[in-house]
N, C-alpha and C positions, 0 to 999 in steps of 0.2 A: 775169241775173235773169229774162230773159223765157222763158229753155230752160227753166229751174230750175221755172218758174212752169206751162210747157208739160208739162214732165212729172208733177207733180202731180197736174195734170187728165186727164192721162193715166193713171195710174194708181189714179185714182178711178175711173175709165171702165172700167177693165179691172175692178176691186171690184165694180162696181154690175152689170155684165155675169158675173161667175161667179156672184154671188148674187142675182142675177135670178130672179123667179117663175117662169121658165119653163125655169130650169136647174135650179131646186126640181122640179118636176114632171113634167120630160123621163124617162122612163118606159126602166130596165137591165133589160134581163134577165139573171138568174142560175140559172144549167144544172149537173147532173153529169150527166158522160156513161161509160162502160165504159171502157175503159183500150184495151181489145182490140177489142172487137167497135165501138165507136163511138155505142152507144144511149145516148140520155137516159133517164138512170135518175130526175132530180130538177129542174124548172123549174118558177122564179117571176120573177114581174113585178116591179120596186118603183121607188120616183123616190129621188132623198136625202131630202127630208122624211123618208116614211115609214120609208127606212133610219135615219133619227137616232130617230124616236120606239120605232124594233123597240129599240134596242141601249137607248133611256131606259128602256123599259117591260121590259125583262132586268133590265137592270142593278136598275132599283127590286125586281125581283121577289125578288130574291136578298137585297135590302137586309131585306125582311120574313122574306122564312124564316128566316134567318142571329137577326136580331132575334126570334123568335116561337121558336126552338131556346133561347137563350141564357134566354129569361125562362121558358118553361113548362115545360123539360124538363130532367131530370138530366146531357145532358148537358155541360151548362156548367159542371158540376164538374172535368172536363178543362182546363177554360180556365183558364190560370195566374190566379189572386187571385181563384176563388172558391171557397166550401167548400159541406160538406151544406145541404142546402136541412132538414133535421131538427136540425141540430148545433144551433143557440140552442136548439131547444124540449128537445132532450135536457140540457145546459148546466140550463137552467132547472127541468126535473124533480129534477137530482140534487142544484143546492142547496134546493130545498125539502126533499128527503128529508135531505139533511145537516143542513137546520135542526132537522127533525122528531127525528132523532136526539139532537141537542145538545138540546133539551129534557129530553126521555128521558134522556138519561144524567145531567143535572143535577137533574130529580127524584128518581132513584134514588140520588143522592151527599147529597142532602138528606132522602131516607128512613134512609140507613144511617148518617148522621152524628148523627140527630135518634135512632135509636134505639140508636148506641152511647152518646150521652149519658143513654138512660134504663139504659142496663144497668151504667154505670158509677154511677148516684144523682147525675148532677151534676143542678142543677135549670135551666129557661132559657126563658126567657120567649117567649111565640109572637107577641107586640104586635111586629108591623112596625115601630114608633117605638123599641124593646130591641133591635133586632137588630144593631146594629153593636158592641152590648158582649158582652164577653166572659164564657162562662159559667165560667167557672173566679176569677174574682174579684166579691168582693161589690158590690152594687150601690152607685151612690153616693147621699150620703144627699139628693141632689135628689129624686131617682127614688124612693126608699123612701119621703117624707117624703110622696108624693102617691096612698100604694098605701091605699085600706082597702077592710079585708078584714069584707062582711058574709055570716052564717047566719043562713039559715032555719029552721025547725023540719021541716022534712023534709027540706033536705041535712042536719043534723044526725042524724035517725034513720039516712039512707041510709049516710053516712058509717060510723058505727055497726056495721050492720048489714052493711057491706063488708069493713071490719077484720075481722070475728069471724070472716071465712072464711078458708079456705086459700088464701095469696094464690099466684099463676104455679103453682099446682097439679096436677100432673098424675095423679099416684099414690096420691095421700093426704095423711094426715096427716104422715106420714116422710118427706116429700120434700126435707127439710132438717134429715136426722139430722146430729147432731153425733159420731155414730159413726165410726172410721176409716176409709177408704176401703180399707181391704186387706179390712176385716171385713164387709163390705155385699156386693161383684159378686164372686166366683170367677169366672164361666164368663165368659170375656171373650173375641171375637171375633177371631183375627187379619183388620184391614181386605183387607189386600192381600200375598199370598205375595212376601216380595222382601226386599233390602238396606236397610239406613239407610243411606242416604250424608249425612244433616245432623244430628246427635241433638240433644237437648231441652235447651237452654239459656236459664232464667228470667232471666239476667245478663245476655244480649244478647236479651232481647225476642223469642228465638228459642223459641214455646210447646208447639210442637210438633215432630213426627219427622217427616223427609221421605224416605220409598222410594219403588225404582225397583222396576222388575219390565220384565218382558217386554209389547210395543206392546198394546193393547187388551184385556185384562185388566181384569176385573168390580171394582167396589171394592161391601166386602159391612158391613153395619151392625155394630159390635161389640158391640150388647145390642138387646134389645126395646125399643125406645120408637116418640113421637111425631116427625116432623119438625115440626122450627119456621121453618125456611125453607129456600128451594129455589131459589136466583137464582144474577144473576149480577153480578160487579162487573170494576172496569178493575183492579184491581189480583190478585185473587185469583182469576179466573176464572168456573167455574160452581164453583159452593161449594153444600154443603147442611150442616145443621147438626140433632142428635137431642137430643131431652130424654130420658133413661132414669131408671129410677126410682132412690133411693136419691141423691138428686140429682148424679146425673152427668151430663154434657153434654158429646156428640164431636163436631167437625167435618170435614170431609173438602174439600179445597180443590182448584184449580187440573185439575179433571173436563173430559173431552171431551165427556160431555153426561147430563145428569141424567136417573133413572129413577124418581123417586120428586117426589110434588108438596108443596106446606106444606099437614099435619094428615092424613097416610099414615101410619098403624102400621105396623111393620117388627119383624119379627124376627131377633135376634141370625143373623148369616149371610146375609141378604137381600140381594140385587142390589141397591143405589144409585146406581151411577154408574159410567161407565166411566172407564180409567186415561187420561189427557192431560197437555196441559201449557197451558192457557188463562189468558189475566192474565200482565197486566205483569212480574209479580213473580218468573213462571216462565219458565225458563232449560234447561229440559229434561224431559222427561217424569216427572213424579212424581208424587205423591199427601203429599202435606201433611196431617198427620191427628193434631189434638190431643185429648185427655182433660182435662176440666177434672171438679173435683168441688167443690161451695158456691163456685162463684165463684171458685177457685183451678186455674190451671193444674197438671197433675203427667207426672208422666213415663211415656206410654204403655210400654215397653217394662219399667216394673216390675209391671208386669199381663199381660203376653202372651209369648211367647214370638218375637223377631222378630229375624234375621241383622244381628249390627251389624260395623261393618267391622274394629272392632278386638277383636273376638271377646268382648268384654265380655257 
């Protein structure tokens, strides 16, 4: 026990002597010299202190650069698991613009819904409290039982005085002859030089004729009139639609891009649109081009002359 005990102290002694303040401060030199020739080319003084605080005050130096690289500069996009320092803010541009969008296109599905319901005469209420009922069946007698309907003495004249007109008028008085359709337009326009590849079928909701033609080819107005609208939709592309007189009405559908705006006169042959194939509903390049006369679809190609496939 007593050696045991001797060495101990021993070895504490030896501790306290290599880390002695004056083994701290005992003072190395450190030299380079030439290989060949034998000259110092590089000498410094240091104790260990100082050699531990050189190798702390590195090491720390490296810790900040390394740190001050990683957070300010791009190039920490190298470093596995991080990305663009722009990627959230772009992420976040594109769904606002995708929201912006989804607006937009559910305004315009609620423009074109609200105006097929006026051109087909259904009637339908615009009270936000009506809207989940349906305009194709009659109200129920809750709802009717709380409607009154009063006039004044000037919507009464107005009223009046609105009837007496030519109502959706464009042309005149005739614009809703009960004349034939063969007997009113002779000079009728071919839209676009080409094949039928879909003909005109009232039985399958099919109203009009679909040709093809060769890539980017002019689609041309088939009478003089007004356009009544010039957009676009998800299902039918850029579409434009003509009011002609003698109440005719053509449409031109599924367009790479419209040349003509809503309330442009056009003359029969006129540049309108070019040939595409835009909207859901197309499948290959063509032009979808119906003739409708009072509200009635009829069959473009017994007014024009136009290549059908089965030489009909």
């Amino acid at each position: 026990m007593a050696e045991e005990k001797k060495d101990r102290i021993l070895t504490r002694a030896r501790l306290r002597k290599w880390f002695s303040l004056k083994k701290l401060n005992r003072k190395y030199d450190f030299s380079m010299s030439h290989d060949e020739t034998g000259n110092t080319m590089l000498k410094f003084r240091l104790n260990l202190l100082n050699l531990v605080l050189v190798i702390f005050g590195v090491a720390l130096l490296l810790i900040v650069i390394t740190t001050f690289i990683i957070a300010f500069t791009p190039l920490r996009e190298y470093i596995p698991g991080y990305t663009d320092t722009n990627l959230n803010r772009e992420v976040y541009l594109l769904n606002l613009r995708a929201d912006s969008l989804s607006r937009e296109m559910h305004k315009k599905d609620v423009y074109f819904d609200n105006l097929k319901k006026i051109v087909e005469g259904y009637d339908f209420a615009a009270d936000s409290a009506l809207a989940s009922l349906s305009i194709y069946e009659p109200l129920p007698a809750g709802v009717t039982d709380t409607i009154t309907l009063r006039k004044s003495v000037q919507d009464s004249l107005l009223r009046a005085e609105y009837e007496a007109q030519d109502q959706y008028n464009l042309f005149g008085a005739d614009l809703m002859s009960t004349t034939k359709p063969g007997t009113l337009v002779k000079n009728f326009f071919v839209p676009l030089n080409g094949s039928v590849t879909n003909a005109f079928n009232a039985d399958e909701a099919h109203y009009g004729i679909d040709i093809v033609s060769a890539g980017d080819q002019i689609i041309n107005a088939t009478l003089d009139g007004t356009v009544v609208f010039s957009t676009w939709s998800i299902n039918n592309g850029y579409c434009i639609g003509i009011q002609h007189e003698d109440s005719y009405f053509s449409v031109y559908k599924h367009n790479a891009t419209l040349l003509k705006k809503e309330g442009d006169y056009v003359r029969a042959g006129e540049a309108i649109a070019i040939l595409g194939e835009s909207g859901d509903e197309a499948t290959f390049e063509h032009l979808h081009f119906e003739l409708w006369h009072n509200g009635i679809a009829i069959n473009p190609v017994e007014y024009m002359t136009i290549n059908q496939p089965d030489g009909k």
